[in-house]
Structure formats: C-alpha cells, structure tokens
C-alpha positions as CSV (number, residue, x, y, z in Angstrom):
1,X,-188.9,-166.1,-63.8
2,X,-186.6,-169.1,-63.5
3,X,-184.8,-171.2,-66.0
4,X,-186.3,-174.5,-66.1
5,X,-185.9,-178.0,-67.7
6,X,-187.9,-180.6,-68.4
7,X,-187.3,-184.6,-67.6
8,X,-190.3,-187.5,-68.0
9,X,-190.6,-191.0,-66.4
10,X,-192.8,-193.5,-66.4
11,X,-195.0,-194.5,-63.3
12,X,-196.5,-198.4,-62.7
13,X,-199.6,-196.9,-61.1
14,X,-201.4,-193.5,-60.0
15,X,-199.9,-193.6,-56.5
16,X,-196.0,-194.5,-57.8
17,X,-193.9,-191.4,-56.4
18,X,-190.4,-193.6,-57.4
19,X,-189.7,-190.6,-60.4
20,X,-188.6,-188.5,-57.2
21,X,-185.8,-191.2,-57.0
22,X,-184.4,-190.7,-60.9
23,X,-184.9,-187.3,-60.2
24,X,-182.1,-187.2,-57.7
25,X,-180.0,-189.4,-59.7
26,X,-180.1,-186.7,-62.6
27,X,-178.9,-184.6,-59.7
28,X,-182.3,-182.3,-59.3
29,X,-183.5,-182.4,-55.5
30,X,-187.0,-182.1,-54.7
31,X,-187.0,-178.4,-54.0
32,X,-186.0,-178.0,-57.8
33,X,-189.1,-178.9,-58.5
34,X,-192.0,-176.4,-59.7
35,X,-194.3,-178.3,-61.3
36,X,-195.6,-182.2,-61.7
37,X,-197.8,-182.7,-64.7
38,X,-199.0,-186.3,-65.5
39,X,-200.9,-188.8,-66.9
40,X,-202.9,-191.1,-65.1
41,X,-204.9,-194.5,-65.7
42,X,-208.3,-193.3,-65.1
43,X,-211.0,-192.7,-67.2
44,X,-210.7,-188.6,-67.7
45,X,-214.1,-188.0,-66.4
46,X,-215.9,-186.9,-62.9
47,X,-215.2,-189.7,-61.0
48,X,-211.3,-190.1,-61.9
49,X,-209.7,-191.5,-58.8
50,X,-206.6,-192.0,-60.3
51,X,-205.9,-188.4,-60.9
52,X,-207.3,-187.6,-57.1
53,X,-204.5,-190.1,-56.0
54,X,-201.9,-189.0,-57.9
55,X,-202.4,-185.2,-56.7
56,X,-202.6,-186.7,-53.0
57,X,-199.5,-188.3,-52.9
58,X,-197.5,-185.9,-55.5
59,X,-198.9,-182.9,-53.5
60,X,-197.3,-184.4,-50.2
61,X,-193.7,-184.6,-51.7
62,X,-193.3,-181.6,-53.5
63,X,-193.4,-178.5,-52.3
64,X,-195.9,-176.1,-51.5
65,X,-194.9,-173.9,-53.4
66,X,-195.2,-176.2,-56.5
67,X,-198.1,-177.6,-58.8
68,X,-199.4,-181.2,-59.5
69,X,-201.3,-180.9,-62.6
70,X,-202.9,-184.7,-63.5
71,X,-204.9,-185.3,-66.4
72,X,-206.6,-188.9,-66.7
73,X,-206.9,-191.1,-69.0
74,X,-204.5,-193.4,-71.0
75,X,-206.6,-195.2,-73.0
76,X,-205.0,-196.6,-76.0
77,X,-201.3,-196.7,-76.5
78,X,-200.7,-193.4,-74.2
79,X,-198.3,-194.8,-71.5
80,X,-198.8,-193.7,-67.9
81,X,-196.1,-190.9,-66.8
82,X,-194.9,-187.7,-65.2
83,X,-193.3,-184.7,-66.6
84,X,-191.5,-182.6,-63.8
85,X,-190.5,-178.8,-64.6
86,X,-187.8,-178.4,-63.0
87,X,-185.8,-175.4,-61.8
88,X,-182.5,-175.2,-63.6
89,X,-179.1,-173.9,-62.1
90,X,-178.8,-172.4,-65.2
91,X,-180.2,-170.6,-68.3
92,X,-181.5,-173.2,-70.7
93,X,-183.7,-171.2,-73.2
94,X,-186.8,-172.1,-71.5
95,X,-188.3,-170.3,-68.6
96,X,-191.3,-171.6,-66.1
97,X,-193.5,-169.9,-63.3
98,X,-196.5,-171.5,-61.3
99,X,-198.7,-169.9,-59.5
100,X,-202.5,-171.0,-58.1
101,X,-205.6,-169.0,-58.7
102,X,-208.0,-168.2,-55.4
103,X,-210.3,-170.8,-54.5
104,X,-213.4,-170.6,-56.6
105,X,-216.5,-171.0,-54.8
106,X,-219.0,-174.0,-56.3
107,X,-221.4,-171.7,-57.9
108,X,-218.2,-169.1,-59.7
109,X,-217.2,-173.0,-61.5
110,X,-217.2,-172.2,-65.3
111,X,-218.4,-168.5,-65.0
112,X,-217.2,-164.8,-65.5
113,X,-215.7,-165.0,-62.2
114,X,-213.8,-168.1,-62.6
115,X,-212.0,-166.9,-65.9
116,X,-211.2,-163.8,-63.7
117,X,-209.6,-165.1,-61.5
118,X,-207.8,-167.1,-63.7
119,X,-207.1,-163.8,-65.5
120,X,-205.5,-162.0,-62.6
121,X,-203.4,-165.2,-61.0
122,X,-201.5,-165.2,-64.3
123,X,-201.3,-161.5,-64.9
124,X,-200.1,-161.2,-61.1
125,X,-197.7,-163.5,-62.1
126,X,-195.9,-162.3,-65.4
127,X,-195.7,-158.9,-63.2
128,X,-193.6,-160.6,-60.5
129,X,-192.1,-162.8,-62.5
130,X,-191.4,-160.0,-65.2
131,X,-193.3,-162.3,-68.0
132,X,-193.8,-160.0,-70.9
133,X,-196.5,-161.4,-73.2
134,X,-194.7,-162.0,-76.2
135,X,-192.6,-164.7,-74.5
136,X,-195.5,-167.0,-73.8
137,X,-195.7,-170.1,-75.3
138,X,-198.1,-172.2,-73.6
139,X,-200.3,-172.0,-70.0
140,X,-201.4,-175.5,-68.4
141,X,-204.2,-175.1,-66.1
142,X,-205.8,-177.7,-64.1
143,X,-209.4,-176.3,-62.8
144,X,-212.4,-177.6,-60.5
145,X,-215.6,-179.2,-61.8
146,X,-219.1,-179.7,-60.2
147,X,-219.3,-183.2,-58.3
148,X,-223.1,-183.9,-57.5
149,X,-222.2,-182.4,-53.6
150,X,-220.8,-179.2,-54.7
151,X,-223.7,-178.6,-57.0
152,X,-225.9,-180.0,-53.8
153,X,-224.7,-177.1,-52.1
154,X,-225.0,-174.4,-54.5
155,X,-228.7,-175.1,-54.2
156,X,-228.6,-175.2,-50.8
157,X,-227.6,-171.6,-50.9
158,X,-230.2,-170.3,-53.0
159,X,-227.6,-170.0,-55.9
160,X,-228.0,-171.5,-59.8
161,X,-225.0,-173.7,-60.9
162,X,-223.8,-172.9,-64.4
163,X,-225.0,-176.6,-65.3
164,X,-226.9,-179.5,-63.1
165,X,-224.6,-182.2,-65.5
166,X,-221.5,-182.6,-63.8
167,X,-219.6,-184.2,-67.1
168,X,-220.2,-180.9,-68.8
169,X,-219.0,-178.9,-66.2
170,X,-215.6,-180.2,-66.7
171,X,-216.1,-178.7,-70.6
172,X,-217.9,-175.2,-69.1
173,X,-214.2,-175.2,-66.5
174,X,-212.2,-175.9,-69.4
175,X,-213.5,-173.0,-71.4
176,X,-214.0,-170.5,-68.6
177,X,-210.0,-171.3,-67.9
178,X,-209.1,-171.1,-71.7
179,X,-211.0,-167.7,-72.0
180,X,-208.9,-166.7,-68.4
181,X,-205.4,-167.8,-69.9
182,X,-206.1,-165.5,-73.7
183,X,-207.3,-162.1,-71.4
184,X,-204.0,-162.5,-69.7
185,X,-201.9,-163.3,-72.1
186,X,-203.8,-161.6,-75.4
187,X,-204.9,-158.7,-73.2
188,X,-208.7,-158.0,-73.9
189,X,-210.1,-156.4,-71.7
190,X,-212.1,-158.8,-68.7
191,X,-215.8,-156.6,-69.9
192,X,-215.3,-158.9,-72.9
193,X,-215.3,-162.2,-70.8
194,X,-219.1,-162.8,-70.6
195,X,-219.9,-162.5,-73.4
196,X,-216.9,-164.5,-74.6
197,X,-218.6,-167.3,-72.4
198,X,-222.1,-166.9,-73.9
199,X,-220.5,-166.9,-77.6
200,X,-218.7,-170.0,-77.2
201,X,-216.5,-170.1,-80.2
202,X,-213.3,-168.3,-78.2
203,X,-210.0,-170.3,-79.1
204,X,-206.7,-169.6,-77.7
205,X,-203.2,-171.0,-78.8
206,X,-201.7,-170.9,-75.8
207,X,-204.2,-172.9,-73.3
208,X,-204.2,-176.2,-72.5
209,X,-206.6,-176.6,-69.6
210,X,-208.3,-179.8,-67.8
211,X,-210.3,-180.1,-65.2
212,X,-210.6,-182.7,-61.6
213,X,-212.5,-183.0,-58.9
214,X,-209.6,-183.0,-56.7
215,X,-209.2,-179.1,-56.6
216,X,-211.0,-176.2,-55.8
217,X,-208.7,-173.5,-57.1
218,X,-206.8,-174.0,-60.7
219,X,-203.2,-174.9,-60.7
220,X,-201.5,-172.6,-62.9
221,X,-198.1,-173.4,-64.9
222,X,-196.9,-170.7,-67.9
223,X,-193.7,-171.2,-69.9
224,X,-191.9,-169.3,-72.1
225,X,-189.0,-168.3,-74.0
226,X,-185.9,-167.1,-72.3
227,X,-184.7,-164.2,-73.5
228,X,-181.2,-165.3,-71.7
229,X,-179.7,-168.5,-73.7
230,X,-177.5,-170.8,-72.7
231,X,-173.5,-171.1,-74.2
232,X,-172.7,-174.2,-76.7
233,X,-172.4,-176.9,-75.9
234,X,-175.0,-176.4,-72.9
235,X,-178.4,-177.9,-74.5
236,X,-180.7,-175.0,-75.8
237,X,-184.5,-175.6,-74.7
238,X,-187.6,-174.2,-77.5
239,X,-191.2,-174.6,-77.3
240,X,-192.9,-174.7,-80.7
241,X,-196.6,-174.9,-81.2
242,X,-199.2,-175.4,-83.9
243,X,-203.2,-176.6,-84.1
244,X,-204.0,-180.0,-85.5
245,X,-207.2,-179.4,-88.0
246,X,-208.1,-182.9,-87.3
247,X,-207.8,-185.8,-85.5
248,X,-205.6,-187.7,-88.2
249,X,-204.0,-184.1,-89.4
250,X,-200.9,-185.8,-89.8
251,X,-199.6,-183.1,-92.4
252,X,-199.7,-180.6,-89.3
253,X,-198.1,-182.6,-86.9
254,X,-195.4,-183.3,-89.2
255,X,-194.8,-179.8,-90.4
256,X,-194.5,-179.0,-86.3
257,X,-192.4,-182.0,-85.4
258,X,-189.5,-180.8,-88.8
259,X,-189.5,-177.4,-87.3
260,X,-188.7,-178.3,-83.4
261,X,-186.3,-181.2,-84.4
262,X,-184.3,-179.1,-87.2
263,X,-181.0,-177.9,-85.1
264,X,-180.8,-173.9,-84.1
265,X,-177.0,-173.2,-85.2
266,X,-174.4,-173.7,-83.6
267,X,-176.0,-176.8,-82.4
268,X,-175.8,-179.9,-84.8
269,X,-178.7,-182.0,-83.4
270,X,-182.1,-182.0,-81.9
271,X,-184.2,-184.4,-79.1
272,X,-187.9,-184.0,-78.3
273,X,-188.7,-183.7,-74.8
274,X,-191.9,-183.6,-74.7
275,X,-195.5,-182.9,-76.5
276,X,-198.7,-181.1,-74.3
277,X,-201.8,-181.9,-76.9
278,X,-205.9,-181.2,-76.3
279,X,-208.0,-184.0,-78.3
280,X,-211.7,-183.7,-78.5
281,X,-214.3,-185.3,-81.1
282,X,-215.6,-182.9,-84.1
283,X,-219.1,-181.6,-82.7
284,X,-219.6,-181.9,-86.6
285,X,-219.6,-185.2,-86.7
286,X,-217.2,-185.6,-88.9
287,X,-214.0,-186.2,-89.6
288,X,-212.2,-183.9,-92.0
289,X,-215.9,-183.0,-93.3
290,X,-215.5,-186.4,-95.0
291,X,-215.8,-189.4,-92.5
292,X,-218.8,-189.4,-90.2
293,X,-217.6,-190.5,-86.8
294,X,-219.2,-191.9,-83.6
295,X,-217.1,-190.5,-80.6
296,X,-220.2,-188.3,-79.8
297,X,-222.9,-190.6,-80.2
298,X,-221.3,-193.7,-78.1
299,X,-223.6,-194.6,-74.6
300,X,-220.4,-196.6,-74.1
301,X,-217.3,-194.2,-73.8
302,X,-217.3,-190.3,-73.6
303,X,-216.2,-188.2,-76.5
304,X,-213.2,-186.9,-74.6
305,X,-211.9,-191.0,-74.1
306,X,-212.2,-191.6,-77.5
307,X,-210.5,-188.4,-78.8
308,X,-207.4,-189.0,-76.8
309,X,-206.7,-192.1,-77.5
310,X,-207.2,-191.3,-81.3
311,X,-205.2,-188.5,-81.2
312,X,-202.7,-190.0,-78.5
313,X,-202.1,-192.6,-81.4
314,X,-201.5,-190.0,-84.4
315,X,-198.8,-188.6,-81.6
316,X,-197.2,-191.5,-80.7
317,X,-196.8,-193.5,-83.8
318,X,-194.9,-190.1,-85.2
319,X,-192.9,-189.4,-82.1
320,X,-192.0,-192.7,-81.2
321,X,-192.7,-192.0,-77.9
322,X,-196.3,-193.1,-75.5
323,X,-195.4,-190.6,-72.6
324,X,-197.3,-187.9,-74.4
325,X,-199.3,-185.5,-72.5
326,X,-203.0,-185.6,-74.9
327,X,-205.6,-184.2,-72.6
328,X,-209.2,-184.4,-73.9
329,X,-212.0,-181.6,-74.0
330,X,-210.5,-178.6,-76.0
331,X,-212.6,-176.0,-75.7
332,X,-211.1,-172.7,-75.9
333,X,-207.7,-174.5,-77.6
C-alpha cells in the first residue's frame, strides 16, 4: 500500500480542472495521483449535474487507475474544492489504496449483493495491498443510485427494485455501502448482511459513503495508518476520528480537533489537512432530544441539504477552514 499525502484547492466551478496545475507546482505529476475527492455546487440529490461534470472531466485527466469521488452540495458556507490523494515518494505516516467494485446491475442497487461486492473489492484489496484491519482508519465510497431509467429497466426485466423513489435509493446505496465497508473491515461474516439490511440500525466508524448517478460500480478509497514513519523533520501524517452526537455537538468536535492538532514528539507543531464528515437530520425530530427541528418536514429543501450545511457550519466556524468535505445522508456512519 503506498504512502500518500494529501493537498486541497479550491475550484471556481464543477468543470475547473486548474488544481492539476498547483499540483505540478507542489511538484506531484498527474500519475501521483490516486484519488480525487470533491465538493461540488449542486444540490446533493438525483439530478446533481455538477457532480456528473466534475467526474467527466476529473475522470479524463487522471488516470485510470485512479478514483473521482464527488459529493454535491455546498450549500451554506462550504466552499467548492478538491482534495487529491496523492502518492508520496516517501513514507509520510499515512498510507492510501483505491480500488473499484464490479459493476452493479440496476436491480443489485442497495441490496445484499451490492454490500457484497463492496465487501470483496476492499477485502481483495487489503490482501494485495497487505492492509491489515487494525490500520484502517476511514473508507470513502461513492456508489450508484436508481435514476427513473434504470428503475424503467428493472421492470422491464421482470425484476423488483429495492425502492420505486429514486431520492431514497441514494439513502438504501449509502447503507448497503456502509454495511459492505464494516464486513470488510470489522469481519462479520457476509450471512449477516441481509439481515443487517432489513434491521437498519448498522453503524460503522469507518464509512463515509455517497451516492451519484454518474456511476454504476462504487469507487472505493481506504486509508490507513502507516506502520513505516517518516524521519524528523519530514512532516508526520495521522488520521483521527470521532462521531458527532448532534448537529451542534460542538463538545465532540472540539475534543477531536485538541487531539489531531496536539504535536506527536519530536515534532513541535500541528496543521489540519483536512476533515471527511457525514451530516443528516435526526429522524427524531429533534435536536439533542430538546429542539424540535424541520429538516425533515421541509417540501422546500431535502433533509440531506439542510444537514450539511448545518453541520458544514459547526465545521467550519471551528476549523477556520470552508474546504471541508461534509457529505449528507449517514446511514450506516
């Protein structure tokens, strides 16, 4: 599994490829790079054309056998960006491996066999790429959803679609990948994945999964500790990772950010690179238990909009820092 590092830029629109351009001047080429995850303009749901653009021209550049993972929506102070993985010349603390799943067939979307395959890409993986499980810190996957066509032609085949909504089948691809990423990584056994799916309450730390219309396989990123380190004064690269209880847990998010910007001896000082969060509105209702909230019950705006930008603030106004990476809908996280 390679050393990697990370490095962010802003874009000005879904189609702006001009990070390639810093990335050379930081002295990275574009076969350094293994993965391309970004947030776009759009508005996070089914018919997101921003994240379709942004895999279209991103996919064209990089190569094939690197990962675009684009998650949309920047709605309230989140700032449009990219976050490249790099491969590093040298150990840096932080290791990275992508891989892609097969393609899933319309009617496997958000089932047992979707998780599955999930399951087995990244199991595949971590054997090639000597990943022990332990050393996992956090899997990004980007899966398909139902468009109206694709469920169009799962009836034409005499097959039932896991759902006939096609907004909820971005929530039934989330959780399916979720439940995929925790059998790989957690090692249950896949007999347990059904009825994982039918129980609905699985959670995993390490998932953070969204899902497009622009794919029909899942894009698959893992990264993990290095167990190889590199020599002072060479920067030193850790993953930390924790679960907000709320939407405003600030508490939580503090205690996270103290602990990954308090300096590993012998170094003296700390810089955060970069935060991957999942946002979604309370199915309680409530905030905290205490504050009833409307995310869920706007005709307006989708829950997931809503919950990333409220979250997206809570990150930023702690960080400093818009390019965050707050993806909504997480189920399974």
């Amino acid at each position: 599994m390679p050393p990697a590092t990370i490095l962010k830029f802003p874009t000005s629109s879904p189609a702006d490829t001009t990070p390639l351009t810093r990335l050379q001047e930081a002295g990275f080429k574009t076969q350094d790079i293994l993965g391309i995850v970004g947030k776009t303009e759009g508005n996070g749901c089914v018919n997101d054309f921003s994240r379709t653009l942004s895999s279209h021209v991103w996919d064209a550049l990089i190569p094939e056998t690197a990962i675009s993972i684009f998650s949309g929506g920047t709605e309230g102070v989140l700032s449009p960006h990219v976050t490249c993985i790099l491969e590093s010349y040298e150990p840096t603390g932080l290791n990275a491996a992508v891989t892609r799943s097969r393609v899933l067939e319309p009617w496997e979307v958000g089932t047992a066999e979707h998780a599955k395959a999930v399951t087995e890409s990244i199991r595949e993986t971590m054997i090639e790429e000597n990943i022990q499980p332990g050393d996992v810190r956090l899997v990004l996957v980007k899966c398909p959803l139902l468009t109206s066509e694709r469920i169009a032609t799962i009836q034409g085949s005499g097959r039932k679609p896991v759902t006939l909504d096609t907004y909820e089948s971005m929530a039934l691809s989330r959780y399916a990948s979720a439940i995929g990423i925790g059998a790989a990584i957690e090692t249950f056994l896949e007999p347990q994945i059904p009825y994982l799916l039918s129980k609905g309450d699985f959670q995993t730390p390490f998932a953070s999964c969204s899902s497009g219309a622009e794919l029909e396989d899942c894009h698959i990123l893992i990264l993990s500790d290095s167990r190889y380190t590199p020599s002072p004064p060479a920067p030193l690269l850790r993953t930390f990772t924790s679960t907000l209880n709320t939407a405003i847990d600030f508490p939580s998010l503090q205690a996270l950010l103290t602990k990954a910007l308090t300096p590993t001896a012998p170094y003296t000082t700390a810089t955060l690179l970069q935060v991957f969060a999942k946002a979604e509105a309370n199915p309680s209702g409530l905030v905290g238990g205490r504050f009833r909230h409307t995310m869920l019950t706007d005709s307006d705006l989708h829950s997931t909009r809503h919950a990333r930008a409220a979250v997206g603030g809570l990150i930023a106004g702690v960080t400093g820092d818009c390019w965050v990476y707050v993806s909504g809908g997480a189920e399974g996280t």
